[in-house]
C-alpha positions in Angstrom: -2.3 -12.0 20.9 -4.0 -8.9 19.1 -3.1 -7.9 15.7 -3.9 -4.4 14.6 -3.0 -1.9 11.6 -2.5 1.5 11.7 -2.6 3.5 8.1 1.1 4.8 8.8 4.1 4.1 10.5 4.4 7.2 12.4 1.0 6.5 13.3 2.1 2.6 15.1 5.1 3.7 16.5 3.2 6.8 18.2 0.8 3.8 19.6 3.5 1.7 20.4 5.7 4.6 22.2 2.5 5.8 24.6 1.2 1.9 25.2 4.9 0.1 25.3 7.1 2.1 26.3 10.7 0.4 27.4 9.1 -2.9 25.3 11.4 -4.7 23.4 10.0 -5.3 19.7 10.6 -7.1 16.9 9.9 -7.1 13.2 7.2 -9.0 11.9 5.8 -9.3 8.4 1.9 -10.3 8.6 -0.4 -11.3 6.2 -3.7 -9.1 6.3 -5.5 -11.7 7.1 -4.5 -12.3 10.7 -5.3 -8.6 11.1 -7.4 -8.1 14.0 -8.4 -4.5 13.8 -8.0 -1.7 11.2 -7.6 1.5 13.2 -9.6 4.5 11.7 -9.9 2.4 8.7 -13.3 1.0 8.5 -14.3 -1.5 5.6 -10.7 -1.8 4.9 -9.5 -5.0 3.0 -6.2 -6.5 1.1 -4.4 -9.4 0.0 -0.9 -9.0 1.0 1.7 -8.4 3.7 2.4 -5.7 5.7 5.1 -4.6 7.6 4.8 -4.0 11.5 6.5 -5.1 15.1 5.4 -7.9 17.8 5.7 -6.4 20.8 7.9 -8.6 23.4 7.5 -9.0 27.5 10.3 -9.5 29.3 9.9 -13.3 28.7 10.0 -12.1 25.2 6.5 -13.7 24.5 4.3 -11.5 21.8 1.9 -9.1 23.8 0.9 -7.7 21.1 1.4 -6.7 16.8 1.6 -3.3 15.4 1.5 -3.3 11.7 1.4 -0.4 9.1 0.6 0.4 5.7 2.8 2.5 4.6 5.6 4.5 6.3 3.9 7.9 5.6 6.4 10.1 3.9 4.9 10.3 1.0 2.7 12.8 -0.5 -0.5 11.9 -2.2 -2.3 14.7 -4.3 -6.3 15.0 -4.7 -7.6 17.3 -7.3 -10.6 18.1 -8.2 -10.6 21.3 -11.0 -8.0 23.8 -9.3 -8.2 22.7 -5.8 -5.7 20.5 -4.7 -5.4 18.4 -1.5 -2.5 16.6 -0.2 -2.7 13.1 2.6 0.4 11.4 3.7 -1.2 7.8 2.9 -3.3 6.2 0.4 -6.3 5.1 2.2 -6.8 9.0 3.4 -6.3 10.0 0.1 -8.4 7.3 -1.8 -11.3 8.3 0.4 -11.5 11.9 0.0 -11.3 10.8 -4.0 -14.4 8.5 -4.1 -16.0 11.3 -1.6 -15.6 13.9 -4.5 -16.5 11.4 -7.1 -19.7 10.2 -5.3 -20.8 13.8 -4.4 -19.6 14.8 -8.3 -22.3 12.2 -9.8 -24.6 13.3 -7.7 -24.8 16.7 -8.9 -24.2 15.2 -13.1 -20.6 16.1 -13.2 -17.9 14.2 -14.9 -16.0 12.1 -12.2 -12.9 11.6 -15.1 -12.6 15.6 -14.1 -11.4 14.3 -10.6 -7.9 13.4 -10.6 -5.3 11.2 -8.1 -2.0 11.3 -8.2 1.4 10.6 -5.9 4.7 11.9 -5.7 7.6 10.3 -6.1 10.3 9.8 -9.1 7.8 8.9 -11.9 5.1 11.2 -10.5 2.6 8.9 -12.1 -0.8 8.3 -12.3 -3.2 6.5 -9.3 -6.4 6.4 -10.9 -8.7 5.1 -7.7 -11.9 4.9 -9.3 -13.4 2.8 -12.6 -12.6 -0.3 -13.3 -10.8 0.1 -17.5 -9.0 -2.4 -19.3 -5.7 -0.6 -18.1 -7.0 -1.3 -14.5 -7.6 -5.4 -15.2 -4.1 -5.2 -17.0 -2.7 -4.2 -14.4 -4.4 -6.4 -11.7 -3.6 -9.1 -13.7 0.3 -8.4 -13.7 0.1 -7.6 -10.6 -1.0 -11.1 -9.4 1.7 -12.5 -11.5 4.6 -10.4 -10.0 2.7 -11.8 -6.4 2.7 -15.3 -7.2 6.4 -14.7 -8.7 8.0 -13.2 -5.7 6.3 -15.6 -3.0 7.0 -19.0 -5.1 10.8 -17.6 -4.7 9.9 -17.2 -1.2 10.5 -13.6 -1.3 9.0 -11.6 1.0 8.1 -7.2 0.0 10.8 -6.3 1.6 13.4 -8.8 -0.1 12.0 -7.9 -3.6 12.4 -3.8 -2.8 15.6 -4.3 -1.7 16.4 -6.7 -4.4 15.0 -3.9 -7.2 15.8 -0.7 -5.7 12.1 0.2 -4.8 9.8 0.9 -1.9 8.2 -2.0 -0.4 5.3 -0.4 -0.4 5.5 0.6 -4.4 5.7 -2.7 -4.7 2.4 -3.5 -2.5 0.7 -1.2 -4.5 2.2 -2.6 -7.7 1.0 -6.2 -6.6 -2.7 -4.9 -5.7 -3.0 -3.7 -9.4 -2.8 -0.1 -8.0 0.3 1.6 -9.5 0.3 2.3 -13.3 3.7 1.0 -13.5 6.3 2.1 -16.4 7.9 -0.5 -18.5 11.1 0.5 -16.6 9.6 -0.5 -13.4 8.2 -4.0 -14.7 11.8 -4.5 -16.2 13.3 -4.0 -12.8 11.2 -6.1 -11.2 11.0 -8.6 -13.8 15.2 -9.0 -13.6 14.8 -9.2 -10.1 12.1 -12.6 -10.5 14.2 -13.7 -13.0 10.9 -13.9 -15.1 11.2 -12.6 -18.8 8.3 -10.2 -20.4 6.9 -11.9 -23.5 5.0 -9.8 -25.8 2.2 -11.6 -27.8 
């Protein structure tokens, strides 16, 4: 059995509707390990789950697993001075980011001037490109919250539903990529059952 990973849902189900269609599926959540192939995602890498569907014969045997990212519907902003650029996933949008930032050293400009952002109800930060202290915080609490949530035996899903979040928001949040609010470590937090201890 093949495992792949497409950057989107839209993106897997279009795959799965042209390849399978009439298949019965089923959902599946698979580590990134066990990922086979990374479609139009070369280099790519992780350390967590992701969503996707085992697609079933009619012995119901796995022919084959679809997995996604993300399910697409967000809106991720690029800006570099007063040009803007929008992608409806992360890996899209982190690419064109280090693109401008690699081509901006190039020529001796500031890369800080290159901005990434997402929507959604925060409208915070993504910054995709030096590692800070703010970014080792955050890895570090992120790897906490991970090994929180699977020693409960949670899996993304269960922990979104259980804190009112996106599954992937809280992938990103895991992966040290989401400058998460206090609010948003609260909520989570409650929903581990894990107190926050200031030193």
């Amino acid at each position: 059995m093949k495992t792949i990973l497409f950057k989107t849902y839209k993106l897997a189900k279009s795959y799965i509707d042209e390849n399978y269609p009439g298949h019965n599926t089923e959902f599946a959540e698979v580590d990134f390990w066990n990922v086979d192939e990374c479609i139009d995602m070369p280099n790519f890498s992780a350390t967590d789950e992701v969503e996707g569907y085992n697609i079933l014969d009619n012995d119901f045997n796995t022919v084959e697993c679809v997995c996604w990212l993300e399910d697409g519907d967000e809106t991720y902003v690029v800006k570099r001075g007063d040009v803007a650029e929008t992608f409806n996933n992360l890996y899209d949008a982190q690419a064109r980011y280090e693109e401008i930032v690699d081509t901006g050293l190039k020529y001796g400009e500031k890369p800080l001037w290159v901005t990434a952002s997402w929507d959604d109800d925060k409208k915070e930060l993504l910054d995709m490109c030096h590692e800070s202290a703010s970014n080792h915080f955050r890895k570090a609490v992120g790897e906490q919250l991970r090994a929180a949530r699977q020693a409960k035996g949670l899996t993304l899903r269960d922990l979104a539903d259980k804190c009112g979040l996106a599954f992937n928001h809280i992938g990103r949040i895991e992966r040290g990529r989401y400058n998460l609010t206090v609010d948003t470590l609260a909520k989570i937090c409650e929903a581990l059952d894990l107190d926050i201890k200031l030193a």
